[in-house]
C-alpha positions in Angstrom: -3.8 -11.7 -41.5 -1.4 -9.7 -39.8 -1.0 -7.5 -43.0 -4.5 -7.1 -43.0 -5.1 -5.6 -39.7 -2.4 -3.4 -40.5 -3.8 -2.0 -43.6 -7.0 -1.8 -41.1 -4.9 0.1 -38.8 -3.4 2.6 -40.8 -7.0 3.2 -42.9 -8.3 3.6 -39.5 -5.6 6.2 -38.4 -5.7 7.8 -41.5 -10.0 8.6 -41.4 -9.6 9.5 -37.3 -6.3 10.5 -36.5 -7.2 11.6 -33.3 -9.5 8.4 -32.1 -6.8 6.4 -33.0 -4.4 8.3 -31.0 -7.0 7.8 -27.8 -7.1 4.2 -28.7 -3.2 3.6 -28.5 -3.0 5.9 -25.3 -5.6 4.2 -23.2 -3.9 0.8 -24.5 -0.2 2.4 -23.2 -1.5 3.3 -20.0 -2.9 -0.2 -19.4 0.1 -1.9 -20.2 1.8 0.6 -17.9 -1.0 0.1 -15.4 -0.5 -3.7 -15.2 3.2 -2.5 -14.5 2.7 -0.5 -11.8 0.6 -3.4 -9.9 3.7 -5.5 -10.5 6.1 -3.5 -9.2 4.2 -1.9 -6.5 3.7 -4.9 -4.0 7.8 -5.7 -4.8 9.2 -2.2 -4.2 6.4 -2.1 -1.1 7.9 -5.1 0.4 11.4 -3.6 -0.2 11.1 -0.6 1.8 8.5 -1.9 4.1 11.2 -4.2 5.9 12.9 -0.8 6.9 12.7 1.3 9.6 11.4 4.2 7.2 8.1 2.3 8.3 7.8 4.2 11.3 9.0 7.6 9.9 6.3 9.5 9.4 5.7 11.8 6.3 3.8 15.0 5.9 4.4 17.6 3.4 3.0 20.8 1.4 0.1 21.2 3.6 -3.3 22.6 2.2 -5.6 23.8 4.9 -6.3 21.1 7.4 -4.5 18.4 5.8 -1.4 17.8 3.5 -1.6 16.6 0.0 1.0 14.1 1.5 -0.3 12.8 4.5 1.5 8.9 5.6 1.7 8.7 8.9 3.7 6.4 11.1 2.7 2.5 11.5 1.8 -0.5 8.4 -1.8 -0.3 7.4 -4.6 0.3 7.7 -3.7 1.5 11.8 -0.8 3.5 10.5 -0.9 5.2 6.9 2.8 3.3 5.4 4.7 6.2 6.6 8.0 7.3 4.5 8.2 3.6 3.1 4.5 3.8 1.5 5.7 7.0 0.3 8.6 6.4 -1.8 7.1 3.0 -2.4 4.3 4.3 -4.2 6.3 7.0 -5.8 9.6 5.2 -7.3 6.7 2.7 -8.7 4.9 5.8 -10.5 8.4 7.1 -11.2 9.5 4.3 -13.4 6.2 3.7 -14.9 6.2 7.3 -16.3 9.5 7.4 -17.7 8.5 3.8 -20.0 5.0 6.0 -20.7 6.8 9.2 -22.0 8.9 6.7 -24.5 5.5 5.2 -25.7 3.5 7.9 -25.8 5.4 10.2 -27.4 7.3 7.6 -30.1 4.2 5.5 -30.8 0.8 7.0 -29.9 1.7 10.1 -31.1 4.8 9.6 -33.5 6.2 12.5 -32.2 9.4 14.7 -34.1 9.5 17.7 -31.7 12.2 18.7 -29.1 12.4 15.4 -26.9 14.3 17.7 -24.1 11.7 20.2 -24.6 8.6 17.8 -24.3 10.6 15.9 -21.8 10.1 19.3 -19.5 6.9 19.8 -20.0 5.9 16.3 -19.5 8.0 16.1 -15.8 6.0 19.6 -14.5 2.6 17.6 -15.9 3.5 14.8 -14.4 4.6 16.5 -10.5 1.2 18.8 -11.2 -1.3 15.9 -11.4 1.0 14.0 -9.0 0.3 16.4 -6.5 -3.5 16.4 -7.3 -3.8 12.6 -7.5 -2.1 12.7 -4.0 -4.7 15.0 -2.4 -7.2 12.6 -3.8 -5.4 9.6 -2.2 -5.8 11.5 1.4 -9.0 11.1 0.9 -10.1 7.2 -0.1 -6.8 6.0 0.7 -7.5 5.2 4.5 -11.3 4.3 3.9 -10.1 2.3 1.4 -7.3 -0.1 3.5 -10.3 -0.2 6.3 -12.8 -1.8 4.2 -10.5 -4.0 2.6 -8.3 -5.2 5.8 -10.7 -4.8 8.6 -14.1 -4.2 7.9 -14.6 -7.2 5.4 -11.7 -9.3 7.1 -9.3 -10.0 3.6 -5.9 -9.1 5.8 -3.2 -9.7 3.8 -5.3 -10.2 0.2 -7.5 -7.3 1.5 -4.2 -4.8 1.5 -2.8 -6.1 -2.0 -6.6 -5.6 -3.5 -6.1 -2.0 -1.4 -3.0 -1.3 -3.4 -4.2 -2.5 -6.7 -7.5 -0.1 -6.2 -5.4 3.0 -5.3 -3.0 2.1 -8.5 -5.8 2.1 -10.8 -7.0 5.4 -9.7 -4.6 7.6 -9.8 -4.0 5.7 -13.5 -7.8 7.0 -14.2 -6.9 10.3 -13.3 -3.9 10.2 -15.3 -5.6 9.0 -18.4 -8.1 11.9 -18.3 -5.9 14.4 -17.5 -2.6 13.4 -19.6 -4.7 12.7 -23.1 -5.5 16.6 -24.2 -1.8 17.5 -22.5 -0.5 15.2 -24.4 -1.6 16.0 -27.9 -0.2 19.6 -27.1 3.6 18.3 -25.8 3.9 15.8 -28.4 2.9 17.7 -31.6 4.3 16.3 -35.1 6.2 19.1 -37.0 5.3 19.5 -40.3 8.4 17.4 -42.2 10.5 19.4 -44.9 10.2 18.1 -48.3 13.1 18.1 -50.6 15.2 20.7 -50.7 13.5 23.8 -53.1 16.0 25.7 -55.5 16.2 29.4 -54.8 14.1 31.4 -57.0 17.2 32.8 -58.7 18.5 29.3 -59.2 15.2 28.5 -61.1 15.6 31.4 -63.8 19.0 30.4 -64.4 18.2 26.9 -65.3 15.4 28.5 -67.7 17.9 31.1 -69.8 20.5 28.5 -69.9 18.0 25.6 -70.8 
């Protein structure tokens, strides 16, 4: 059975290369999804036992507000401060490092430059980071208010919060990182066996 669905597989990838390249990517990023909503509420806990609760963080401000905006105070009164912060980021941090090695080994079966697409794929990555994070100062808060206050969940209310504002910034990232993607990871041709020199070939003719 197992050799079946591979011979399915590869058929498949064979006659749509490129579907099944979106198929493997959108499975990647929801295993990498579900890891981010693991590690989240852990490295959330971690840091939210310290005092970098109460340190607030503001940074690269864009007109009225800044793309990252946590102020002092646990949620939803205060926005996490400097612990929400490095809590959400170390999470997304770690999940994109296991998604480069995936995406660029299996989905794409990559054989360029792995330094070079490396690069590329860290200034993609802080790009839509910062974007994702200018989104977030916008339905974060709502988000945490409904949840915690408005309909009552408290503590279940915050960890369906986190889990919303996880898979968001996933969605974004799957419609943004596919086409990118397909550029940084590009297959190189492969060399077939070495050719003999043209001169090489008339030689072996007069002396055959």
């Amino acid at each position: 059975m197992i050799r079946a669905i591979r011979e399915r597989w590869a058929a498949f990838e064979a006659a749509r290369p490129t579907l099944a390249q979106l198929v493997l990517f959108v499975a990647m990023n929801v295993g990498v999804t579900v890891l981010q909503l693991v590690l989240m509420p852990v490295f959330k806990a971690i840091f939210g036992v310290t005092p970098l609760v109460e340190v607030p963080f503001q940074a690269l401000p864009l007109g009225d507000f800044f793309i990252f905006d946590y102020a002092e105070g646990p949620l939803p009164e205060g926005g996490g401060g400097l612990a929400y912060f490095l809590a959400v980021q170390v999470t997304l941090a770690i999940a994109q490092v296991i998604n480069f090695f995936l995406q660029r080994n299996v989905t794409f079966k990559s054989n360029s430059d792995p330094w070079r697409a490396a690069l590329w794929y860290a200034i993609a990555y802080v790009v839509i980071t910062f974007g994702a994070a200018a989104l977030q100062s916008v339905y974060k808060a709502p988000v945490y208010e409904l949840l915690i206050t408005t309909w009552g969940l408290g503590a279940s209310g915050e960890a369906i919060a986190d889990m919303a504002t996880m898979l968001i910034n996933a969605l974004i990232s799957c419609a943004v990182f596919f086409p990118i993607f397909k550029v940084i990871f590009r297959r190189e041709p492969e060399t077939s066996a070495a050719v003999l020199p043209r001169e090489d070939h008339l030689r072996e003719s007069v002396t055959s």
